[in-house]
C-alpha positions as CSV (number, residue, x, y, z in Angstrom):
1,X,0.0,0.0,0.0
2,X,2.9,2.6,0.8
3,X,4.7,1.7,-2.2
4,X,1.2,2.3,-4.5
5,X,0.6,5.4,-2.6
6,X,4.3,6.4,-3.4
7,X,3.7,5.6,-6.9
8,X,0.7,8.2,-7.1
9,X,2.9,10.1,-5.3
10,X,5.2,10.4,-8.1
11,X,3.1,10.4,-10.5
12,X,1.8,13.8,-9.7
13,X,5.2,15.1,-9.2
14,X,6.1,13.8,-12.3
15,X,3.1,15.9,-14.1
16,X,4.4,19.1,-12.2
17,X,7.4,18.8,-13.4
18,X,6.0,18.8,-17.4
19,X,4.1,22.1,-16.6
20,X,7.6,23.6,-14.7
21,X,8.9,23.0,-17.6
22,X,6.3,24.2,-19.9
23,X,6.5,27.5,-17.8
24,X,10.3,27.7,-18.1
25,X,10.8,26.6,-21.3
26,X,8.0,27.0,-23.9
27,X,5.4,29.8,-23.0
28,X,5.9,33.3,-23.5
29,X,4.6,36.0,-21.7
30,X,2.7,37.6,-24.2
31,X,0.8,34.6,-24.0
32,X,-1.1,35.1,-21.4
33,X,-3.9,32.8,-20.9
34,X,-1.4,29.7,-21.8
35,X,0.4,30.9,-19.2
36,X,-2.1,31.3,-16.7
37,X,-4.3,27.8,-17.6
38,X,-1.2,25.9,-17.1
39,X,0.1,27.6,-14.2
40,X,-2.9,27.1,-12.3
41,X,-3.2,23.2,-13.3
42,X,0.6,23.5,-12.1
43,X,-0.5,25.5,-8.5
44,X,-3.8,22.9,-8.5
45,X,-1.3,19.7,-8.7
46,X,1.1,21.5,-5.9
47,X,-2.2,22.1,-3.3
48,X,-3.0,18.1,-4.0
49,X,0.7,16.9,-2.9
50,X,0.3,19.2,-0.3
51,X,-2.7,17.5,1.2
52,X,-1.0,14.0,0.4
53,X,2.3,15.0,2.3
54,X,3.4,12.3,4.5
55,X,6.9,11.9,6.5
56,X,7.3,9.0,4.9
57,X,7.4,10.7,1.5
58,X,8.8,13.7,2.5
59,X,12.8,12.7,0.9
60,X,10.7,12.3,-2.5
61,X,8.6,15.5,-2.6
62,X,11.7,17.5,-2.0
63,X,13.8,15.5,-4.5
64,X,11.3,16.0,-6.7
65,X,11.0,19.7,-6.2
66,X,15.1,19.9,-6.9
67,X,14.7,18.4,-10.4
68,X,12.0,20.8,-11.1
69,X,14.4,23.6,-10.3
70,X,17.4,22.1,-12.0
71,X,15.0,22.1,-15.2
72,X,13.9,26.1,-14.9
73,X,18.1,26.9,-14.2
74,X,19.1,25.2,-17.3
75,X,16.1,27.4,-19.2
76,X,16.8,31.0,-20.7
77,X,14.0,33.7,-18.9
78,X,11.0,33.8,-20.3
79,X,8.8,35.3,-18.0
80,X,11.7,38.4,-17.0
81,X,14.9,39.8,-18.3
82,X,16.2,41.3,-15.0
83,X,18.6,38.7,-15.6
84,X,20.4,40.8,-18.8
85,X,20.9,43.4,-16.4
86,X,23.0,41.0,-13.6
87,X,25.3,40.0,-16.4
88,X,25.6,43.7,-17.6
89,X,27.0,44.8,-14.2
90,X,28.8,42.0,-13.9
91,X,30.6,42.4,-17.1
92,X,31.2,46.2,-16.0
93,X,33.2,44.8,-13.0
94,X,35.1,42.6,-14.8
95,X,36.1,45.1,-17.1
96,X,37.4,47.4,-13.9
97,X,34.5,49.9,-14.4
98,X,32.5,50.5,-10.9
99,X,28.5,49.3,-12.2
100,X,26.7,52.3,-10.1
101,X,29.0,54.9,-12.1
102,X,27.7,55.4,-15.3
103,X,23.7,54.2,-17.2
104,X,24.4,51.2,-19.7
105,X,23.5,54.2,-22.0
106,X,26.7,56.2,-20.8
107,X,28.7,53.1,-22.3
108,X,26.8,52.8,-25.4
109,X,26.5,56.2,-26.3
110,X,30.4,56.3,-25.9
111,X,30.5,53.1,-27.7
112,X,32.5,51.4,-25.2
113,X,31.4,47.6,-25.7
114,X,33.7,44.7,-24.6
115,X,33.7,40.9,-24.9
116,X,31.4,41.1,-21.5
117,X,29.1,43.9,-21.8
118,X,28.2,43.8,-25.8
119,X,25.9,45.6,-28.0
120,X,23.5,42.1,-28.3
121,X,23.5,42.4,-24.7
122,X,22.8,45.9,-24.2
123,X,20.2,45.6,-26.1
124,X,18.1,42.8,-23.9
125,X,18.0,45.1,-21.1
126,X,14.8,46.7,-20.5
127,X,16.3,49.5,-18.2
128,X,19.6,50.8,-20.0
129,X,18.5,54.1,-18.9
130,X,19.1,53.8,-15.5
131,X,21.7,52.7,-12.8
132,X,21.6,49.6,-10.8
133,X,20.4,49.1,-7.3
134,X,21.3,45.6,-6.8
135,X,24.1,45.6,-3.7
136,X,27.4,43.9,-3.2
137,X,26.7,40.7,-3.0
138,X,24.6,40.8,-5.7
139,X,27.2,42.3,-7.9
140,X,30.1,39.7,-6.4
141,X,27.7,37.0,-8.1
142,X,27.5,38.8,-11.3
143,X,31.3,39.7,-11.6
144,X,31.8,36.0,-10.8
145,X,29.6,35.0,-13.2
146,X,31.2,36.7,-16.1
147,X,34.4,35.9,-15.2
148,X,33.3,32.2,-15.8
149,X,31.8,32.2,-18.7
150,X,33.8,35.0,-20.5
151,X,30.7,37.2,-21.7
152,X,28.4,34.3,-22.9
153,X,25.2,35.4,-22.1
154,X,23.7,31.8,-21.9
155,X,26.2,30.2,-20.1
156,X,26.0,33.4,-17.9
157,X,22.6,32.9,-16.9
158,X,23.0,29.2,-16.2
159,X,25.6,30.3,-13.7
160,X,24.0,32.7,-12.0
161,X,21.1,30.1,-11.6
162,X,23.6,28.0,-9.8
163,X,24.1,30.3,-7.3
164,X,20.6,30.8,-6.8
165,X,20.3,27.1,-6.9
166,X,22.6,26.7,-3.9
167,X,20.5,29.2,-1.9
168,X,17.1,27.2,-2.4
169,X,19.3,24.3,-1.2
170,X,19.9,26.3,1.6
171,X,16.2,27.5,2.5
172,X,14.5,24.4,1.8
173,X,17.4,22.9,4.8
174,X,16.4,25.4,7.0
175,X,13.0,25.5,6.8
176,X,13.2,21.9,7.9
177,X,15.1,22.9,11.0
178,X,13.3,25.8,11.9
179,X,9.9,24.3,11.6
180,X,9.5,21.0,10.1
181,X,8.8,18.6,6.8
182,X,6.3,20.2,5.6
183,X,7.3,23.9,5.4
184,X,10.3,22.7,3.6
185,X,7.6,20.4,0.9
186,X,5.7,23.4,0.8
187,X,8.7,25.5,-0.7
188,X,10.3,23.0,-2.3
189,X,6.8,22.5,-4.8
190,X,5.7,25.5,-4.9
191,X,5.4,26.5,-8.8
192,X,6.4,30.3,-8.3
193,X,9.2,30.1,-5.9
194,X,10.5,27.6,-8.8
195,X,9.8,29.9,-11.7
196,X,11.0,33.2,-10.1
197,X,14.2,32.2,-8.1
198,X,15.2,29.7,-10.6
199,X,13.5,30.2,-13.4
200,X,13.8,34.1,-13.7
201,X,17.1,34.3,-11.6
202,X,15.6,36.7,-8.9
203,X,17.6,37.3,-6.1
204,X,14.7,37.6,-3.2
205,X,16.2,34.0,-3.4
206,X,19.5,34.3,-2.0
207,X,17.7,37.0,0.3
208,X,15.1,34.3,1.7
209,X,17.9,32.0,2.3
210,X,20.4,34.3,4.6
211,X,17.3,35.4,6.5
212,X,16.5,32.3,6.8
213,X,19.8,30.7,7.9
214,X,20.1,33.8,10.2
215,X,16.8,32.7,11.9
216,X,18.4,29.6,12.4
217,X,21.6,31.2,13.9
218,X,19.6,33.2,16.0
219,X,17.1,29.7,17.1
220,X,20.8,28.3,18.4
221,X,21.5,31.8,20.4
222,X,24.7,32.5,18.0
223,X,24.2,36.4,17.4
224,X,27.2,37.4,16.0
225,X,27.0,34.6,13.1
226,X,23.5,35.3,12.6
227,X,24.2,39.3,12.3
228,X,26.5,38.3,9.3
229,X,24.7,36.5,7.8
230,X,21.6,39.1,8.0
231,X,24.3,41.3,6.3
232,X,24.3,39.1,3.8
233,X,21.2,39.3,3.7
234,X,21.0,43.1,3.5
235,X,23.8,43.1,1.0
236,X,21.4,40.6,-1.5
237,X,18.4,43.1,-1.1
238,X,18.1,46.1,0.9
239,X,14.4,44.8,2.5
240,X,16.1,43.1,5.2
241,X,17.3,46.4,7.0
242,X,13.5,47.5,7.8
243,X,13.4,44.4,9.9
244,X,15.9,45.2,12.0
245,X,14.0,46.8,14.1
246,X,11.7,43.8,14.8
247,X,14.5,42.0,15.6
248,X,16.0,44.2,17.8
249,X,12.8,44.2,19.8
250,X,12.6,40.3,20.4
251,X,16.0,40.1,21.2
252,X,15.9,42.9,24.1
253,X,18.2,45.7,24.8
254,X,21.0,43.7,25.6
255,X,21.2,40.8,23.0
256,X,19.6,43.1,20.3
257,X,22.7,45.7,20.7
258,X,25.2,43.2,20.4
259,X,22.9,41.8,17.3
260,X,23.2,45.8,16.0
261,X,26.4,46.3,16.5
262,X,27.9,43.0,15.1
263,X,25.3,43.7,12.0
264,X,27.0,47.3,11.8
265,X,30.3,46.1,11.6
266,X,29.9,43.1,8.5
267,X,27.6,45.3,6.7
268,X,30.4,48.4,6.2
269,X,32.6,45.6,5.4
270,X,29.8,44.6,2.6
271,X,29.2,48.0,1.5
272,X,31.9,49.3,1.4
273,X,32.8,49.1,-2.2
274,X,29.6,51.4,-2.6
275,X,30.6,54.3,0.0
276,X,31.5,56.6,-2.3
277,X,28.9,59.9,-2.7
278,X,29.0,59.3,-6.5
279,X,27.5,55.5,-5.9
280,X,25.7,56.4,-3.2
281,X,23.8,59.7,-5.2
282,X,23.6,57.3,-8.4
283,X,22.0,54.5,-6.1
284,X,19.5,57.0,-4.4
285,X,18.2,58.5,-7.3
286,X,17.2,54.8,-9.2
287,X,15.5,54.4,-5.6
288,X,13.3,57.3,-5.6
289,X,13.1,56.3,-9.1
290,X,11.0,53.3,-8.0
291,X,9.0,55.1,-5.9
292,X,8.0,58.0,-8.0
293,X,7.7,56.4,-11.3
294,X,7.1,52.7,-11.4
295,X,3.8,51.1,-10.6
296,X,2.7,47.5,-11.5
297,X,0.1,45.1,-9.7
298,X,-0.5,47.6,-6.5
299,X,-3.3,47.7,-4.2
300,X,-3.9,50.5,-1.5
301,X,-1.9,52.5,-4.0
302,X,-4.3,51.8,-7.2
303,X,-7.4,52.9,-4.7
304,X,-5.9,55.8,-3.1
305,X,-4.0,56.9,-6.4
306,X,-8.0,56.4,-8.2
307,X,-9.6,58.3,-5.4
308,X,-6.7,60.7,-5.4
309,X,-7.1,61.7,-9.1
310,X,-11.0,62.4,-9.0
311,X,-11.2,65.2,-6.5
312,X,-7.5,66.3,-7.6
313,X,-8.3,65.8,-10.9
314,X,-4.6,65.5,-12.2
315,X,-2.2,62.9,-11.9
316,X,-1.0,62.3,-7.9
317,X,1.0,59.3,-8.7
318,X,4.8,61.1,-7.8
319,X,3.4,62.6,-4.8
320,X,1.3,59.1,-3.6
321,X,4.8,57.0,-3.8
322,X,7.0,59.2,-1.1
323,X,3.4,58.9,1.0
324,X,3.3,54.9,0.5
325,X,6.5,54.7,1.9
326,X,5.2,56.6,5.1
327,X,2.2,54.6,5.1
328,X,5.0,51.5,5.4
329,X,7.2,52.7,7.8
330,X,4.7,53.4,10.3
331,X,3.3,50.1,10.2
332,X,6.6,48.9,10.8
333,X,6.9,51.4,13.8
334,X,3.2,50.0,14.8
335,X,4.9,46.1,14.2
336,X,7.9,47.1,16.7
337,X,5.6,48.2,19.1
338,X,3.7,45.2,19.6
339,X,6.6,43.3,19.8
340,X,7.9,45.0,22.8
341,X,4.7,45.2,24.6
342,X,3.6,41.0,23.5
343,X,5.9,38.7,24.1
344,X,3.7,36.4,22.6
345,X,3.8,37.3,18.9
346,X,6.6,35.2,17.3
347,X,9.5,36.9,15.4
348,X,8.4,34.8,12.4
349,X,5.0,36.3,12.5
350,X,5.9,39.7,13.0
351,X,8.3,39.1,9.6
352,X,5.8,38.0,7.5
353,X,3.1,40.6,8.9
354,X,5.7,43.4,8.2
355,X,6.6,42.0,4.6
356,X,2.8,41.9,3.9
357,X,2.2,45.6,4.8
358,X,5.2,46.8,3.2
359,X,3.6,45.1,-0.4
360,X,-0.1,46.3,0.3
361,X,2.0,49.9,0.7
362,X,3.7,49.4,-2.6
363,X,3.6,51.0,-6.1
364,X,5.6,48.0,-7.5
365,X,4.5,44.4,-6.9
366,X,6.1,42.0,-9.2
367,X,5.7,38.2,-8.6
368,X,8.6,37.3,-6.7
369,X,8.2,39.8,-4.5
370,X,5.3,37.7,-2.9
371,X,7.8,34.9,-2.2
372,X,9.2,36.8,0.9
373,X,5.9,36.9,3.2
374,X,5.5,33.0,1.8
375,X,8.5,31.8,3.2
376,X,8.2,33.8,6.6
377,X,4.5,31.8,6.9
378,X,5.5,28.6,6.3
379,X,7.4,29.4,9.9
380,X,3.8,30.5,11.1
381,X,-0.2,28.9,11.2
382,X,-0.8,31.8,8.7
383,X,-1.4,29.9,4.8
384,X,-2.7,33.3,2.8
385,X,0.6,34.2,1.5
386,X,0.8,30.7,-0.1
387,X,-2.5,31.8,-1.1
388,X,-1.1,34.8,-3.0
389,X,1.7,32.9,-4.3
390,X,-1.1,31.0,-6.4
391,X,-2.8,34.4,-7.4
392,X,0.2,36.6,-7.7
393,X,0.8,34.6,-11.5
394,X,-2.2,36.8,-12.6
395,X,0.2,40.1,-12.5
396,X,1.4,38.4,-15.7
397,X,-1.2,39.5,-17.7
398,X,0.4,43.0,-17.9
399,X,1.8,41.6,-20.9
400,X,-0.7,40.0,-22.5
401,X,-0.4,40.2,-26.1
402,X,2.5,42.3,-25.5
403,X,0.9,45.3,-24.3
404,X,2.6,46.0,-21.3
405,X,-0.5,47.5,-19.5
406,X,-2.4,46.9,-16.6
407,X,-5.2,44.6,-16.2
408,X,-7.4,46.3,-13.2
409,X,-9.8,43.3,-12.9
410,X,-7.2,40.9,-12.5
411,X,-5.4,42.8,-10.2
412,X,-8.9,43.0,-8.3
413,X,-9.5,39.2,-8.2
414,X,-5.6,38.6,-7.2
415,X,-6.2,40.6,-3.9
416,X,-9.8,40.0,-3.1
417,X,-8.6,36.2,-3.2
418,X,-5.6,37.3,-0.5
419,X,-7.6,39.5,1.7
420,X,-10.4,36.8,1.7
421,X,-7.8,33.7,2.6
422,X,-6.3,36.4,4.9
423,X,-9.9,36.8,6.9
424,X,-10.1,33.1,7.0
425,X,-7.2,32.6,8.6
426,X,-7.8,35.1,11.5
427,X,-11.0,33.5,12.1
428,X,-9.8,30.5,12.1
429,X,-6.2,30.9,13.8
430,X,-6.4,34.2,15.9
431,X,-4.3,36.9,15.5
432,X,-0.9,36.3,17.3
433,X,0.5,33.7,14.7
434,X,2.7,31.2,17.0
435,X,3.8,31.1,20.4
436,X,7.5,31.6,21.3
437,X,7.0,28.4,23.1
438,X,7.1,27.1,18.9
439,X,10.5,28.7,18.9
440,X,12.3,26.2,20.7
441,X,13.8,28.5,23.4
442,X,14.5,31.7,21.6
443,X,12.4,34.6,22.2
């Protein structure tokens, strides 16, 4: 009977794997309802295994959810070409220019191509007007990458899939420690975290998996190794360093300052290629870049932007970003708060609660940004962000039929569907998430 049940087992895994690859490989994002019809028979198959999860098959479900991610790294994007721009700056590096000096239109204006940074691939990137935000250990990756490969943009992207690779290793391992068999299945299958980290070569990866690891450090009371590796953390995507606060607040004033303070020290050493004003001004000004100008798949935004424009009748979208960044930060003040005045809220919880707020609060919410909040959950009793990780796909139909423009009643359905699950859940769980008694001694 186990072995029969096993055999199912596979089976099903076996089928994901045809649509993984189907997503990675063959689909385009113009095509949108493709896309979305075999992504959500690919998120349907993923909710099944997660009902059928046993220990027993535990070893196969995650073995199986490897393979599925070796076949996205050895496939070129499809869905994203951020990736174009990781080899760029790489290739910049390489070549002994700084990557936050100059726009990849400085170089090709001045026509200075090389053997890494050429005009085929200057001409995949889908921001050449501006300069990079992605932090040191981002670029390290990207230097390293075309060192190896000597400019070859295919071979390029394969290795910085590796790398990314490596890191879901990492995550999936520590989501086993830090809770159990399950929250590591339930990353290990799940169709976006396989398409976006390893498919699209998005770096919330290697983010998810220093936090992650530094949760772990932090489980085992070793807080100087778990405030390097939150620099690492930091120095893979800048979110991390609006947590610190949260952490700061479990740990107490004692253990948090020594958290701080160790933290302080690994992150100059991490930044400090980049402390230089003409970096840091170039860096600053793609940020409030972001803010200001960029808007896909929001939601308090899109309301407040809609309301916003009919009694102001003119376009409030510049002055609505700075203000959604406000709105953020104070629920992150409001987050740090509770956690000094209940002990009872986990650290996991307040994560995830703080990553959700910061993406109701954005202009820009791309895909794999919902992966973050996901992962923090799986460490909780709350299941909407793997929810959202289902309806999150339907963003992608910004680029149906190659239109690049937003579809409002998509975007409507993809939150109602994450607000809704997130109601269920309160009624059904409560508000505080998990006890620190779930932490295993660290509080």
């Amino acid at each position: 009977m186990l072995m029969s049940g096993n055999r199912v087992i596979l089976v099903w895994a076996a089928s994901l794997a045809v649509l993984i690859y189907a997503l990675t490989w063959q689909i385009p994002r113009a095509d949108f309802n493709t896309f979305i019809g075999v992504y959500g028979a690919a998120f349907g198959i993923y909710l099944w295994l997660l009902r059928k999860h046993q220990p027993e098959n535990t070893s196969l479900l995650l073995a199986a959810g490897f393979l599925m991610r070796i076949v996205a790294v050895l496939a070129v994007p499809v869905l994203s070409d951020d990736a174009y721009r990781f080899l760029w700056d790489g290739g910049l590096t390489i070549s002994g220019w700084h990557p936050f000096a100059h726009t990849p239109e400085y170089f090709a204006n001045a026509g200075l191509f090389n053997r890494y940074c050429t005009p085929e691939l200057f001409g995949l990137l889908n921001s050449p007007k501006y300069y990079t935000v992605y932090p040191p250990v981002c670029q390290g990756v990207f230097a390293l990458s075309a060192w190896v490969v000597g400019g070859k943009i295919l071979t390029g992207l394969v290795v910085l899939k590796l790398f990314l690779l490596l890191c879901e290793w990492g995550s999936i391992r520590c989501l086993r420690l830090l809770k159990n068999d399950y929250a590591a299945v339930a990353y290990a299958l799940n169709p976006l975290v396989i398409l976006e980290v390893c498919g699209n070569a998005h770096f919330e990866g290697a983010m998810i998996f220093f936090a992650l690891w530094a949760l772990w450090l932090l489980q085992r009371a070793s807080l100087n190794k778990a405030a390097v590796v939150w620099a690492l953390s930091v120095a893979s995507k800048l979110l991390p360093l609006m947590w610190l606060p949260l952490v700061w607040a479990r740990l107490g004033w004692a253990k948090g300052g020594r958290f701080l303070l160790a933290f302080s020290v690994a992150s100059l050493m991490l930044f400090s290629p980049l402390l230089q004003m003409s970096v840091l001004t170039n860096m600053a000004a793609s940020i409030d870049l972001y803010f200001q100008k960029f808007e896909f798949n929001a939601s308090l935004y899109y309301l407040i932007r809609a309301l916003a424009n009919h009694f102001a009748e003119k376009n409030t979208g510049e002055i609505l970003g700075p203000i959604m960044g406000l709105l953020s930060l104070s629920g992150l003040l409001f987050l740090t708060w509770r956690a000094i005045k209940r002990s009872d809220i986990s650290l996991y919880a307040l994560l995830m609660w703080s990553s959700v707020w910061h993406l109701l609060c954005s202009t820009t919410v791309h895909p794999w940004y919902v992966l973050v909040p996901f992962a923090f959950s799986l460490l909780t009793r709350w299941r909407f962000p793997l929810v959202w990780t289902g309806v999150a796909a339907l963003s992608y139909s910004h680029y149906a039929g190659g239109l690049f423009q937003e579809n409002y009643g998509w975007i409507a359905v993809e939150y109602c569907a994450v607000l809704g699950w997130m109601g269920i859940d309160s009624m059904k769980r409560g508000l505080r998430g998990i006890k620190n008694a779930d932490f295993r001694g660290f509080s």
